[in-house]
N, C-alpha and C positions, 0 to 999 in steps of 0.2 A: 566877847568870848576870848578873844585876845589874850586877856589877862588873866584866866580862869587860875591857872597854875600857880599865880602870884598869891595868890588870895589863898588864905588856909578854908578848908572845906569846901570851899564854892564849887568845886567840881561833884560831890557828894551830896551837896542840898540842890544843884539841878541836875544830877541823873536819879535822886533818891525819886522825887516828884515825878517826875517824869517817868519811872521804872511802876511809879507806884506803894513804894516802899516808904510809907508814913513815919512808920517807928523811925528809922533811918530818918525822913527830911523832918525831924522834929528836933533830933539831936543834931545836925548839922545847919540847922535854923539856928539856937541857939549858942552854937561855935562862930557864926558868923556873924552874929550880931553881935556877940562879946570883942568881937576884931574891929566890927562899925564903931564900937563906944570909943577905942583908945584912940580913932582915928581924929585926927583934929576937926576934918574938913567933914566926913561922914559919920562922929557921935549925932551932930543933934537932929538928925535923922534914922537914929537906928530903931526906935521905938516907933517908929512911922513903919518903916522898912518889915520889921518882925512882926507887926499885926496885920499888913497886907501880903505878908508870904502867908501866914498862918489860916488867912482869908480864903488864897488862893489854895493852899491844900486840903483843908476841910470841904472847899466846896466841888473839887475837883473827887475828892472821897463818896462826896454823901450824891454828887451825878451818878451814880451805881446804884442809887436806890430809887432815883424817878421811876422807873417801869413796876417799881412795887405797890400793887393796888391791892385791895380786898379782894377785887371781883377775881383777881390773877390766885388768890391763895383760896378760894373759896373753889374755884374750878380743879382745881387738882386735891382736895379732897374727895377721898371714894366715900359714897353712900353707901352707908350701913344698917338696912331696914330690914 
């Protein structure tokens, strides 16, 4: 975290996640990963890099939806007989 400042977006693709603001770490996903390609040391790991952020923020999204059940959407409909 040191070097968060150095790095263009890397401060924006981990508070966007972190904030919860997908749209946001989606475009700063692919800011930083455009920065991993030109790097000598970090291109040939950027496509490693961008499908395991990509990983982590779809699954960290779709954790909002475990508690959605049927039996939870069936009980708060009102009976209408």
């Amino acid at each position: 975290l040191s070097v968060i400042d150095e790095i263009p977006n890397a401060r924006e693709l981990l508070n966007s996640v972190y904030q919860c603001k997908y749209a946001q770490f989606l475009r700063a996903l692919v800011a930083v990963t455009e920065q991993m390609t030109k790097n000598r040391y970090l291109g040939q790991h950027s496509a490693f890099f961008c499908r395991e952020m990509r990983v982590k923020g779809y699954s960290q999204f779709l954790d909002s939806y475990k508690s959605v059940t049927i039996g939870l959407h069936g009980a708060r409909v009102p009976n209408h007989r």
